[in-house]
C-alpha positions as a Markdown table, in Angstrom:
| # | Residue | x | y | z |
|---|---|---|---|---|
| 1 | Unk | 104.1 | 90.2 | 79.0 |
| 2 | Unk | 105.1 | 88.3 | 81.9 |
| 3 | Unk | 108.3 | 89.4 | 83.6 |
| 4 | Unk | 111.8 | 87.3 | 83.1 |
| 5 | Unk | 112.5 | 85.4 | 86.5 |
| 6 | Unk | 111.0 | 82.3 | 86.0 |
| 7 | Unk | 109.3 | 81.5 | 89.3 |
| 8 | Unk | 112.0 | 82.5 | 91.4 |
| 9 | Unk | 110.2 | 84.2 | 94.4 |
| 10 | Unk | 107.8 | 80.7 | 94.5 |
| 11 | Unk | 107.6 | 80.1 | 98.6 |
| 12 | Unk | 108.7 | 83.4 | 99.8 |
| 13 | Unk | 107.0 | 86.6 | 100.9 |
| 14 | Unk | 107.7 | 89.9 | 99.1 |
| 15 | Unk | 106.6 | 93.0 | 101.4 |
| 16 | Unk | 106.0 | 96.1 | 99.4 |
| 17 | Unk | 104.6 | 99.0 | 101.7 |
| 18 | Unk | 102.9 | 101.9 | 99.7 |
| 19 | Unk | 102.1 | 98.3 | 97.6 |
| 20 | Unk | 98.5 | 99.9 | 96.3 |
| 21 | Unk | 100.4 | 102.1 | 94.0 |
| 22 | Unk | 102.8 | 103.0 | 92.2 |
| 23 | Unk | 105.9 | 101.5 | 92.2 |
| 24 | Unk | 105.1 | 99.4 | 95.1 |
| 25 | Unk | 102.2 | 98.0 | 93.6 |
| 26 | Unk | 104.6 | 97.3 | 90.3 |
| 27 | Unk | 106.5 | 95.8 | 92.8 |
| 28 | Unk | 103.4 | 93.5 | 93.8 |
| 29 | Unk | 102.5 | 92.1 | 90.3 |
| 30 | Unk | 106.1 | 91.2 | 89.6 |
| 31 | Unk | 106.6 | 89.5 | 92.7 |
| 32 | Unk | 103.2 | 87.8 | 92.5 |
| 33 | Unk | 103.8 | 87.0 | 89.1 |
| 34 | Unk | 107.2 | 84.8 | 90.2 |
| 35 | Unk | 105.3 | 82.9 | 92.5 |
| 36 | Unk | 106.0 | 85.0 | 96.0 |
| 37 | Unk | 103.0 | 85.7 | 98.7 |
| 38 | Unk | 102.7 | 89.8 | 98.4 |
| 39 | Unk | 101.4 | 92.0 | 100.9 |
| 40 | Unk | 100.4 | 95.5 | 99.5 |
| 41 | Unk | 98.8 | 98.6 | 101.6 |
| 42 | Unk | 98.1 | 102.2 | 100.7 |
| 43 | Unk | 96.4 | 103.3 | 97.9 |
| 44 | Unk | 96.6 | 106.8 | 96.6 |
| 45 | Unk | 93.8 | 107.6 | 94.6 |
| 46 | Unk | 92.7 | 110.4 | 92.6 |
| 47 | Unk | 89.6 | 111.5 | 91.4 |
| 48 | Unk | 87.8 | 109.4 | 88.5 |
| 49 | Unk | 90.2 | 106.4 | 89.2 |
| 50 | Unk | 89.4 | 103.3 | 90.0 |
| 51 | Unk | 91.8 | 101.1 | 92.6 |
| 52 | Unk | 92.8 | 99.1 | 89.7 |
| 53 | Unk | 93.4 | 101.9 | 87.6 |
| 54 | Unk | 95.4 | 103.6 | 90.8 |
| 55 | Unk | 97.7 | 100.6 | 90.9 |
| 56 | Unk | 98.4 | 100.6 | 87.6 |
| 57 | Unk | 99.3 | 104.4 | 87.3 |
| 58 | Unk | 101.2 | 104.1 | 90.5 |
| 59 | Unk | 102.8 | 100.9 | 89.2 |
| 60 | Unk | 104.0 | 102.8 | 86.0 |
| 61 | Unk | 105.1 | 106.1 | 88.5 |
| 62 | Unk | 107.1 | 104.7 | 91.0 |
| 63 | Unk | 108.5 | 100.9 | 89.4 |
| 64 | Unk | 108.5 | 101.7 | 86.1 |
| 65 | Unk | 106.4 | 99.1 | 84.6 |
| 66 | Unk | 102.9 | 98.4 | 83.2 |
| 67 | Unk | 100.5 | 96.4 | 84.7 |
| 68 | Unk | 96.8 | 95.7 | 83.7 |
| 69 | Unk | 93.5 | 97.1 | 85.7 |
| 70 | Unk | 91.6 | 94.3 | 83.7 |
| 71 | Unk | 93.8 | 91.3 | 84.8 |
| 72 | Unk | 94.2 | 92.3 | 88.8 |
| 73 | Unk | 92.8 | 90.4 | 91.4 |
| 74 | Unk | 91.8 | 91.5 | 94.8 |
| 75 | Unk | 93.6 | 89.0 | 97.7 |
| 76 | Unk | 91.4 | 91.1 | 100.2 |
| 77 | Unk | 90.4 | 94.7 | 102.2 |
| 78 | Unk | 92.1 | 95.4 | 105.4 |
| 79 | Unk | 90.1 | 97.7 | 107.7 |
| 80 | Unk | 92.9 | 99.2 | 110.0 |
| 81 | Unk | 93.8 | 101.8 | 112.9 |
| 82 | Unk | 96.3 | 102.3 | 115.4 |
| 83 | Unk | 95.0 | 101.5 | 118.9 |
| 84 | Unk | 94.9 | 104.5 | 120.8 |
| 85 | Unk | 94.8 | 107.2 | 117.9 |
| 86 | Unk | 91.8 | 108.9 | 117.2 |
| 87 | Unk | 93.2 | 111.0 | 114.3 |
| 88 | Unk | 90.7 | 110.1 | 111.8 |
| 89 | Unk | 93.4 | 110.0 | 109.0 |
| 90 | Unk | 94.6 | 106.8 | 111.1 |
| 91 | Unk | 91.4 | 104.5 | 110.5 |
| 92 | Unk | 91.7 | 103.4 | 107.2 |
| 93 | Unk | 91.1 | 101.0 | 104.5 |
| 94 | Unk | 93.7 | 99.4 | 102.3 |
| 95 | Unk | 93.0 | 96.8 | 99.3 |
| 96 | Unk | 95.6 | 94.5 | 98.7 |
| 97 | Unk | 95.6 | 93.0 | 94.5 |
| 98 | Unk | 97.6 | 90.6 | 92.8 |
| 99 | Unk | 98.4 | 89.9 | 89.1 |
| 100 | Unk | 100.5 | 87.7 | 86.6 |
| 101 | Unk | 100.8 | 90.1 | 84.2 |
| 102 | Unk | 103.1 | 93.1 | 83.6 |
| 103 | Unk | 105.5 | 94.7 | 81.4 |
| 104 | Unk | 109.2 | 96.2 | 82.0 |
| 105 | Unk | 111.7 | 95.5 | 85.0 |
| 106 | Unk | 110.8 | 96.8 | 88.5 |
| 107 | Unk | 113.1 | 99.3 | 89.4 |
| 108 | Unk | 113.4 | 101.9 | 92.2 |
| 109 | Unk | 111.7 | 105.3 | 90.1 |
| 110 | Unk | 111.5 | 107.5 | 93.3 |
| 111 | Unk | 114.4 | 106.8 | 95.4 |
| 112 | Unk | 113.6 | 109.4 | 98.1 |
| 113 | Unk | 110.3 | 107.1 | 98.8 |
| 114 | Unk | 111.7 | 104.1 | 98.5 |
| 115 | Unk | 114.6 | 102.9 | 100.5 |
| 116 | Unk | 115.4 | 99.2 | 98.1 |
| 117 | Unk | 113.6 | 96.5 | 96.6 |
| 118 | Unk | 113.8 | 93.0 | 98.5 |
| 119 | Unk | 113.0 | 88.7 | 98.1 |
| 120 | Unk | 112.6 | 88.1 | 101.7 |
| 121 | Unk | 111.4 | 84.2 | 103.1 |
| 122 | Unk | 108.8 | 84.1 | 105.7 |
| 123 | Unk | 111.0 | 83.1 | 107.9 |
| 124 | Unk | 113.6 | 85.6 | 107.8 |
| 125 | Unk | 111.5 | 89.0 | 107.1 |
| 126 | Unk | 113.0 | 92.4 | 107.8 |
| 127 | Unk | 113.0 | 94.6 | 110.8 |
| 128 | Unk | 111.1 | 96.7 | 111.4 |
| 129 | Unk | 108.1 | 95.7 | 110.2 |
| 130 | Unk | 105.2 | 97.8 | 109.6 |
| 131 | Unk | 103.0 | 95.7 | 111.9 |
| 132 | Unk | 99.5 | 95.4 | 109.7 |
| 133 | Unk | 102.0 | 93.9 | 107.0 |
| 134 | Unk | 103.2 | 91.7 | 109.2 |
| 135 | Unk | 99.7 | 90.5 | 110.3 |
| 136 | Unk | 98.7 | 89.7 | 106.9 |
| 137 | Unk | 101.9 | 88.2 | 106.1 |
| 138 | Unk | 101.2 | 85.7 | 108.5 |
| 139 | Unk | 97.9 | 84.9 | 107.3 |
| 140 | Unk | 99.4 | 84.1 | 103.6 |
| 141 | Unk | 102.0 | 82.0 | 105.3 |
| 142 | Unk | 99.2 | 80.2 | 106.9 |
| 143 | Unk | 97.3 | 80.2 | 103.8 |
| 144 | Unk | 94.2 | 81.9 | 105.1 |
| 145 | Unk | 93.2 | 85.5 | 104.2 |
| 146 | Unk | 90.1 | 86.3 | 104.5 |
| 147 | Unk | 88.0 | 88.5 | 101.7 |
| 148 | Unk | 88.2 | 91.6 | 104.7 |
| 149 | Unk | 90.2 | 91.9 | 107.9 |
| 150 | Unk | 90.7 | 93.8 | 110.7 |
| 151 | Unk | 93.5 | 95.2 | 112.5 |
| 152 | Unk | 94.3 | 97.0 | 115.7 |
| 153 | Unk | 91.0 | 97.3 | 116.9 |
């Protein structure tokens, strides 16, 4: 079931946005599954589903592969908000999960959501970043995430 790159992401940090679902969170199991440090955010779910069960139907949506509710593990819950919005749709919570397991190739399944997959080092990550990404990026590359964390308050 496991995917066919052989450890190749081991020591680098993939960041999937939209990562609680669909195909970023396909994008989350593969990379986790090679050995990377994921950071996933944004999980769409709908009613009667689980988060797990989200992931995996948002996996199989928007990367094209299968993953398994049973064999996901949460890394941890990010409360969140942008300082100085009071929009309630702005304070939020997102639950970041790994796995080792999955089935099929990631590839891009709604290309007017998703601008390209990418292997990125923690050194050398993208700009822009979205910035509570970036926070928690730097607590994997530190090796310390907390079970719940905060951001922008």
């Amino acid at each position: 079931m496991a995917g066919g790159m052989a450890g190749e992401l081991a020591g680098k940090v993939a960041i999937v946005t939209g990562g609680a679902s669909g195909i970023g969170h396909a994008a989350v199991e593969l990379f986790a599954a090679e050995g990377a440090q994921v950071v996933i955010a944004d999980t769409n779910v709908e009613l009667g589903e689980s988060v797990s069960v989200a992931a995996a139907r948002e996996a199989r949506e928007e990367l094209g592969i299968d993953v398994y509710p049973a064999v996901m593990q949460p890394l941890t819950a990010m409360q969140r908000t942008l300082p100085g919005v009071a929009d309630p749709v702005e304070q939020r919570v997102d639950y970041f999960l790994t796995t080792r397991v999955w089935e099929g190739e990631p590839t891009v399944q709604e290309p007017d959501k998703c601008a390209g997959l990418g292997w990125y080092s923690p050194a050398a990550l993208p700009e822009p970043m979205v910035p509570h990404e970036g926070y928690l990026l730097g607590l994997m590359a530190d090796g310390e995430v907390p079970p719940i964390v905060t951001f922008g308050y």
